[in-house]
GUNU-191410 format. One record per residue: x, y, z of N, C-alpha, C, CB in turn. Coordinates in nm, 3 decimals. Glycine has a CB too. Layout:
<pts>
PT   n_east  n_north     n_up  ca_east  ca_north    ca_up   c_east  c_north     c_up  cb_east  cb_north    cb_up
PT        X        Y        Z        X         Y        Z        X        Y        Z        X         Y        Z
...
</pts>
This chain:
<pts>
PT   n_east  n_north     n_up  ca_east  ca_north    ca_up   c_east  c_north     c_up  cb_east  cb_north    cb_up
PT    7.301   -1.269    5.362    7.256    -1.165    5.271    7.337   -1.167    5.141    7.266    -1.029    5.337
PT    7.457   -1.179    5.140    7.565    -1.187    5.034    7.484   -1.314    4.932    7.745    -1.236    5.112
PT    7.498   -1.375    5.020    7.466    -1.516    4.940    7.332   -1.502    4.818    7.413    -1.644    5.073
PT    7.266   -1.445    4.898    7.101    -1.381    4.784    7.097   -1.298    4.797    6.949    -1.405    4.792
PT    7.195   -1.209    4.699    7.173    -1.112    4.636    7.285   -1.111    4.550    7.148    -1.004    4.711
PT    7.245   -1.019    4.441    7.344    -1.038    4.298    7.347   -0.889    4.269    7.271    -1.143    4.147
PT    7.472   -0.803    4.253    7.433    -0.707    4.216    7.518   -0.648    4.090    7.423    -0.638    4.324
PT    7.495   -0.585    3.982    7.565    -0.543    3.872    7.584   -0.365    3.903    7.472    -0.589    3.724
PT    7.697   -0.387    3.884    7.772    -0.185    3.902    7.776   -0.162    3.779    7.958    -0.137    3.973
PT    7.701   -0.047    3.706    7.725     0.038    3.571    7.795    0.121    3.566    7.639     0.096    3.520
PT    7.883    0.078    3.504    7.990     0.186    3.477    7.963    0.267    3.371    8.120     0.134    3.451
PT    7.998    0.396    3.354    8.020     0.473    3.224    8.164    0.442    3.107    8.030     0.626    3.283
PT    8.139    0.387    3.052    8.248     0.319    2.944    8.338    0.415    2.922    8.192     0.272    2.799
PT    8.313    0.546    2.895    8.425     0.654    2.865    8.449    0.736    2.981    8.389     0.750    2.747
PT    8.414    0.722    3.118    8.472     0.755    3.191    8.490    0.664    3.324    8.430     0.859    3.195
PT    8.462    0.554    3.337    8.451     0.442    3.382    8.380    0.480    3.557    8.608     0.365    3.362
PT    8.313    0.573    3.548    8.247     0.604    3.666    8.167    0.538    3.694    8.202     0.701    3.678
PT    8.083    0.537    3.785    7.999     0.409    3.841    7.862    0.496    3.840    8.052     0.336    4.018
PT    7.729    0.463    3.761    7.590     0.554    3.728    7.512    0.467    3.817    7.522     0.567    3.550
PT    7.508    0.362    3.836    7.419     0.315    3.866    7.439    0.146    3.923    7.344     0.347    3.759
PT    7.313    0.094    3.952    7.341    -0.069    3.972    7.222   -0.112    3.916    7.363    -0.134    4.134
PT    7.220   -0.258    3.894    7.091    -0.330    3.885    7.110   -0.444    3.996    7.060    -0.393    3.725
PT    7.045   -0.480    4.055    7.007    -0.567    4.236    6.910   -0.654    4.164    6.910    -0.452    4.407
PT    6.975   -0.823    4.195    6.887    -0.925    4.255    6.873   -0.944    4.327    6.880    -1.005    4.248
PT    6.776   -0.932    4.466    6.792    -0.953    4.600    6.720   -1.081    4.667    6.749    -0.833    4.660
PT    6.699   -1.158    4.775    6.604    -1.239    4.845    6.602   -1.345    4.717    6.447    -1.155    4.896
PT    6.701   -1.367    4.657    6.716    -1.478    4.557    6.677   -1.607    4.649    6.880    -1.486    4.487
PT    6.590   -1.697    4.617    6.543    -1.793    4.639    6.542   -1.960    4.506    6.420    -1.720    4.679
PT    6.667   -1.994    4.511    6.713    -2.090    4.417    6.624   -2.223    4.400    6.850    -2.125    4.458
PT    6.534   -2.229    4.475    6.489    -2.385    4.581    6.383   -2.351    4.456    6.429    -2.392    4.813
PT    6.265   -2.193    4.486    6.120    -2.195    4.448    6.154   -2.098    4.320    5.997    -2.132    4.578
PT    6.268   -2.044    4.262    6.285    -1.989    4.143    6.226   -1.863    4.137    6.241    -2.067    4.047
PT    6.289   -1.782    4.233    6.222    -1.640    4.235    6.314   -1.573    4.315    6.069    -1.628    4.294
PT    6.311   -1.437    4.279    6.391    -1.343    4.306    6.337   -1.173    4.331    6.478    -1.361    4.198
PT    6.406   -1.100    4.404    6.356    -0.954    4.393    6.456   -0.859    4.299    6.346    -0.889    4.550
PT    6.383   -0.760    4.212    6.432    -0.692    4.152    6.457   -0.540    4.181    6.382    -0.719    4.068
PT    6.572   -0.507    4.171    6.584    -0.300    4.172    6.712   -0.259    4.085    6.627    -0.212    4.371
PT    6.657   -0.112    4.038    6.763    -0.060    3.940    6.786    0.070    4.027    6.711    -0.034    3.765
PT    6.861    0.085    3.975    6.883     0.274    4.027    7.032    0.319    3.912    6.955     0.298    4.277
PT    6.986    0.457    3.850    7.058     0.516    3.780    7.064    0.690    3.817    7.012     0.475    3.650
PT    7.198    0.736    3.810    7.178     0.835    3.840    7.142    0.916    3.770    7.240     0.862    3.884
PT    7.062    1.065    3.824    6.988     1.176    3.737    7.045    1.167    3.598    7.009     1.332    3.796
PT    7.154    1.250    3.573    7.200     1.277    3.432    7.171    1.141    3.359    7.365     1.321    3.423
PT    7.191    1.020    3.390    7.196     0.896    3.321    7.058    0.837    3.234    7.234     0.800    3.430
PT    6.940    0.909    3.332    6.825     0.828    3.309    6.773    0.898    3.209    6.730     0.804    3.422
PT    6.712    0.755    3.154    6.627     0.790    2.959    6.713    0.850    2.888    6.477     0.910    2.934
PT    6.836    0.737    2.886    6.928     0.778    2.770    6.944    0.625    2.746    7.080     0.881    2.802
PT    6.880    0.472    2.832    6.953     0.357    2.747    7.050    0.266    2.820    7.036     0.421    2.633
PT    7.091    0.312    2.938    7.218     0.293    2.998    7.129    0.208    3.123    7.323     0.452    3.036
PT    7.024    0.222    3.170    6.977     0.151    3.244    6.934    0.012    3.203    6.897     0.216    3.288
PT    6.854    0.053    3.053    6.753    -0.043    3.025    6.839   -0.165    2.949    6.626     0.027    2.930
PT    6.962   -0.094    2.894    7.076    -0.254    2.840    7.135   -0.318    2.985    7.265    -0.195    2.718
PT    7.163   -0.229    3.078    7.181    -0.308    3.161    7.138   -0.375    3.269    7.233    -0.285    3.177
PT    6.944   -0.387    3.242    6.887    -0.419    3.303    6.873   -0.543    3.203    6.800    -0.331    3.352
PT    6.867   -0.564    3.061    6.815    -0.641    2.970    6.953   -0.784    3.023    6.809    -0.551    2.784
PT    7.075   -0.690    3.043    7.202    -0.797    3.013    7.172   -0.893    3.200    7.425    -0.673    2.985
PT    7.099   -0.824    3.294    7.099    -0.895    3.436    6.979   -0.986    3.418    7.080    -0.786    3.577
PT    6.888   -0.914    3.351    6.770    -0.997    3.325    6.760   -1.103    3.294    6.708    -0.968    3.260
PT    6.850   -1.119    3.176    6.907    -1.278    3.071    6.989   -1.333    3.204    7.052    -1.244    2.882
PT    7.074   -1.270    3.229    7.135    -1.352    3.358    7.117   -1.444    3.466    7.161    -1.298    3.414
PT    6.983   -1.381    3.538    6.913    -1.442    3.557    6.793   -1.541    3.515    6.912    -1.393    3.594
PT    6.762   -1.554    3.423    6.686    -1.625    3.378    6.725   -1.736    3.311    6.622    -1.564    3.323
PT    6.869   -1.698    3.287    6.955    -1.794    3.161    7.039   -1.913    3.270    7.106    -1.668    3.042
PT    7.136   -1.800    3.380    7.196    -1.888    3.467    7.193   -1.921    3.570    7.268    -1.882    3.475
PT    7.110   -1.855    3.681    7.027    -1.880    3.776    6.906   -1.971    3.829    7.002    -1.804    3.775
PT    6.891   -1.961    3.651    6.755    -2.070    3.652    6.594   -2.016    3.734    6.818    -2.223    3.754
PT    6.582   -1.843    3.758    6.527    -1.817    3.822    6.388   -1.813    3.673    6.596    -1.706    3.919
PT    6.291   -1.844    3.797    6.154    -1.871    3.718    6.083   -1.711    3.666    6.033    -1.964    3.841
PT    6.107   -1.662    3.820    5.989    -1.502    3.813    6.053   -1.432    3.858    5.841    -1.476    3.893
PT    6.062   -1.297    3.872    6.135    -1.191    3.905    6.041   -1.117    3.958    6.210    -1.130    3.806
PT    6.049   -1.029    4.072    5.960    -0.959    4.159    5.999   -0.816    4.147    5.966    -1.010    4.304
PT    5.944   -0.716    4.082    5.959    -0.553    4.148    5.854   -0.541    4.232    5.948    -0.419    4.039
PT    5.898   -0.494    4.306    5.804    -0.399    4.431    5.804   -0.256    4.413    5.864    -0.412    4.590
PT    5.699   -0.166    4.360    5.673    -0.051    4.318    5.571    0.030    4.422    5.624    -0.070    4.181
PT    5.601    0.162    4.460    5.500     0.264    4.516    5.442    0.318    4.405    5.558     0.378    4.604
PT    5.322    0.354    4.447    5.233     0.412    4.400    5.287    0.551    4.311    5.146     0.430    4.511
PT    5.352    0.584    4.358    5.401     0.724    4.339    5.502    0.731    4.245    5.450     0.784    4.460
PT    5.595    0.658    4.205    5.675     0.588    4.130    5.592    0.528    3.980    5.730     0.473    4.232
PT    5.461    0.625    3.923    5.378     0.579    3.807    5.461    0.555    3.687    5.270     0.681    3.772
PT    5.586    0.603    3.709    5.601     0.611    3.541    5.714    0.483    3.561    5.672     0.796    3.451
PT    5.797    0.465    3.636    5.838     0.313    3.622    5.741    0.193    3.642    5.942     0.288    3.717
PT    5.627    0.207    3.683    5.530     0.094    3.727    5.492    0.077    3.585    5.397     0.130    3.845
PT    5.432    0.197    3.489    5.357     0.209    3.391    5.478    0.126    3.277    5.303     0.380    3.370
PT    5.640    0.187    3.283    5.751     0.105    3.201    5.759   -0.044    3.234    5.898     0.165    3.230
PT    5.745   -0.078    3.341    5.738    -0.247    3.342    5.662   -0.342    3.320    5.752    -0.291    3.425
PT    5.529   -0.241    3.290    5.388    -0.356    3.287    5.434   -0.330    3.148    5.191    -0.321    3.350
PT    5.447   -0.199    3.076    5.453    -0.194    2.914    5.581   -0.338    2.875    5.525     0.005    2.851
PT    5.659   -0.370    2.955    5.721    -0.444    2.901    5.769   -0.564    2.955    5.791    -0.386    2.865
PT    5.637   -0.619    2.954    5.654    -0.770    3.059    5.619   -0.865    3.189    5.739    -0.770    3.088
PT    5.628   -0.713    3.239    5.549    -0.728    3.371    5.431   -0.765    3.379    5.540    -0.629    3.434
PT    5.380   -0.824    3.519    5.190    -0.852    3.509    5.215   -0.825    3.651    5.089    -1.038    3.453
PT    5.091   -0.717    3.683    5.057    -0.752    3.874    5.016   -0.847    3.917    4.963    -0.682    3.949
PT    5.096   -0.823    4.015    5.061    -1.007    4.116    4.985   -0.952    4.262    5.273    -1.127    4.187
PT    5.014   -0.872    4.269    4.921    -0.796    4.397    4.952   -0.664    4.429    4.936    -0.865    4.536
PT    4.853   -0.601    4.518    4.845    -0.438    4.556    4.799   -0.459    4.662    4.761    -0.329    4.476
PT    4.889   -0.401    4.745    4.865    -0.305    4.909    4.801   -0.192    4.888    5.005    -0.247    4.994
PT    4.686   -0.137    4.949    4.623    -0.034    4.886    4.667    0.068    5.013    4.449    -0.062    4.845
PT    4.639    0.198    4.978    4.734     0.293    5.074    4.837    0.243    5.197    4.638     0.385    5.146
PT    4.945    0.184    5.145    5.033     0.114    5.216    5.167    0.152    5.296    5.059     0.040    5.139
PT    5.207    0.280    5.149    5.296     0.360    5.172    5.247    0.523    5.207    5.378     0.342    5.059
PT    5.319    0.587    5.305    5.337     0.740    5.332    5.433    0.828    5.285    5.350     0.759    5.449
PT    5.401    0.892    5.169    5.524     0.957    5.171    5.425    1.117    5.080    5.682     0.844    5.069
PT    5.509    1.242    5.110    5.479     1.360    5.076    5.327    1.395    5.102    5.520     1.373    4.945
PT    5.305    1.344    5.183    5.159     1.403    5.255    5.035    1.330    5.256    5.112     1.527    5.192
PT    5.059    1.202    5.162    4.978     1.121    5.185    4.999    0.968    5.186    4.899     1.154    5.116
PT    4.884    0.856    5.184    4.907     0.729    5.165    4.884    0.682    4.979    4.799     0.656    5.278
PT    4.994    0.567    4.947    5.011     0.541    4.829    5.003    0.425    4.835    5.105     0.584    4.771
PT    4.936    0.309    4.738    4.921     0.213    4.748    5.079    0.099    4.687    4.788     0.217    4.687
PT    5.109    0.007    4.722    5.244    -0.055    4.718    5.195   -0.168    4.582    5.301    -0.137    4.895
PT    5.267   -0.166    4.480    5.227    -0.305    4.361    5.346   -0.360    4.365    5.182    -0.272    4.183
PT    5.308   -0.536    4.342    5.391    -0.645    4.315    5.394   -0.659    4.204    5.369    -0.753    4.364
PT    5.512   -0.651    4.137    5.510    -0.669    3.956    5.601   -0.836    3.973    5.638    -0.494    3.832
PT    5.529   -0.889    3.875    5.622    -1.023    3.819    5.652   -1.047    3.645    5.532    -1.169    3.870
PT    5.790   -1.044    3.616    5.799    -1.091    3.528    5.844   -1.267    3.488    5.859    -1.002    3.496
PT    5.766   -1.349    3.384    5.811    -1.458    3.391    5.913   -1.492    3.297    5.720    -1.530    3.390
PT    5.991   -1.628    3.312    6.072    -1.652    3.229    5.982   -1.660    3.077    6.150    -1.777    3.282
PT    5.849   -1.767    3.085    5.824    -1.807    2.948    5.816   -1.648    2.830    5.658    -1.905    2.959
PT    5.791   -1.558    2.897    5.770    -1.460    2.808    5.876   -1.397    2.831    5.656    -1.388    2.813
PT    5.973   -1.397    2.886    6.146    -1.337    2.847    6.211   -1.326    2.704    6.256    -1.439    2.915
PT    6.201   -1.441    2.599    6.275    -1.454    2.508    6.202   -1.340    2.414    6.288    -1.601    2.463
PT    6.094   -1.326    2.410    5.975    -1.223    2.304    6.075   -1.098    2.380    5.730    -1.224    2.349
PT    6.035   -1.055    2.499    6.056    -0.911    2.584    6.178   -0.914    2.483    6.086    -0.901    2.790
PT    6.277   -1.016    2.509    6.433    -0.969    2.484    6.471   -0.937    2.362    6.531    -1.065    2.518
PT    6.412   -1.033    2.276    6.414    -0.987    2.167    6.369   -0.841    2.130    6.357    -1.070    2.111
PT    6.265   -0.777    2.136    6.201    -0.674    2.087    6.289   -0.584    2.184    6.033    -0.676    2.093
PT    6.304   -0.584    2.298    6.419    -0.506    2.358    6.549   -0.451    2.331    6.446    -0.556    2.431
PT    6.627   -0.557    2.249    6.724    -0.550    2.193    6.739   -0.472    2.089    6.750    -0.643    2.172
PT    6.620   -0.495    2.023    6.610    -0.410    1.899    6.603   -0.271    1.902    6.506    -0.442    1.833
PT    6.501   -0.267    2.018    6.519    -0.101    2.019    6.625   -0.004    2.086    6.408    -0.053    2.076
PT    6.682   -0.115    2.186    6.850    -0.071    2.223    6.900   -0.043    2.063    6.965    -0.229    2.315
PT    6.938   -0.138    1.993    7.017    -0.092    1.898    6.953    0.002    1.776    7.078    -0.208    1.848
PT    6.829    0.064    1.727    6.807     0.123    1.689    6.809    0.233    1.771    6.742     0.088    1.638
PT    6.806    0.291    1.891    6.813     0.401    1.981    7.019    0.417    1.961    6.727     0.347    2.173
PT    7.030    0.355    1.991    7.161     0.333    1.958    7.261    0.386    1.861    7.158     0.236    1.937
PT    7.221    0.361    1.743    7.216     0.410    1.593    7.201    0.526    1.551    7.132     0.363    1.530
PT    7.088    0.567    1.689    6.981     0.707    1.613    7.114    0.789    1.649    6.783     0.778    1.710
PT    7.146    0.739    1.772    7.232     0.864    1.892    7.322    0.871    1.814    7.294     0.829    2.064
PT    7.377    0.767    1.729    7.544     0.774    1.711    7.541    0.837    1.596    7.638     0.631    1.702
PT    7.435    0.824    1.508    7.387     0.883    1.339    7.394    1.080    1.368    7.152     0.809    1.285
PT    7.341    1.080    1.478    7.298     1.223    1.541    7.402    1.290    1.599    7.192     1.216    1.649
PT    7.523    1.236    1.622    7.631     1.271    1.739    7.620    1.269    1.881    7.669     1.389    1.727
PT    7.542    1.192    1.905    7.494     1.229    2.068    7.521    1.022    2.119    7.244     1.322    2.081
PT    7.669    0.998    2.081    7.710     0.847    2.119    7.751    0.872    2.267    7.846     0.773    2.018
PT    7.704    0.964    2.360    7.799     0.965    2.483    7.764    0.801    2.572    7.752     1.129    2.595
PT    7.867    0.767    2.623    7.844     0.684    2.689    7.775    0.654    2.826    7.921     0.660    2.682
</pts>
């Protein structure tokens, strides 16, 4: 298990606490594919802190891993990260249709893939808006880390 899987700990820079991780898991070096997960904690999320350090694992993999495609596995229920990954890169590769149970009913399960050839566009335009979000916060007083 150690062996395939890669995982990055986010720290908070000014208080060096730990918010979150980003997970490569079921890394497969042979066929160039990998599974993807983030997790950030409450206070943290949609401030920026996820999405640079999802951008910096992303290049990582793609740059030194040599991995081809990257896999999220998304519930149904989970719309607004499914809806953030297709906006930026992602393409479905398949759907389990009511697959998952959870809060009273069945939810269908999606396979997201992102590929390398369209990485360098994502990263670029990614970057940019890291550092203009960036800018805005620090122009505004709101640089917390």
């Amino acid at each position: 298990m150690i062996r395939s899987t890669a995982t990055l700990i986010i720290d908070n820079a000014r208080t060096s606490e730990s918010i979150g991780f980003v997970q490569l898991y079921d890394i497969n070096l042979m066929d160039g594919w990998a599974h993807f997960m983030v997790y950030i904690e409450e206070p943290y999320r949609k401030r920026g802190h996820g999405a640079e350090a999802v951008m910096c694992f992303l290049d990582y993999a793609f740059s030194y891993l040599n991995i081809r495609k990257i896999y999220a596995e998304i519930n149904g229920y989970n719309e607004a990260v499914r809806t953030i990954l297709l906006r930026n890169g992602f393409v479905e590769e398949g759907r389990l249709r009511a697959h998952v149970y959870w809060n009273g009913r069945f939810w269908d399960f999606y396979n997201l893939a992102l590929y390398r050839e369209g990485w360098t566009e994502i990263k670029a335009r990614t970057r940019l808006q890291l550092i203009v979000q960036r800018d805005l916060e620090h122009a505004l007083g709101r640089n917390e880390s």
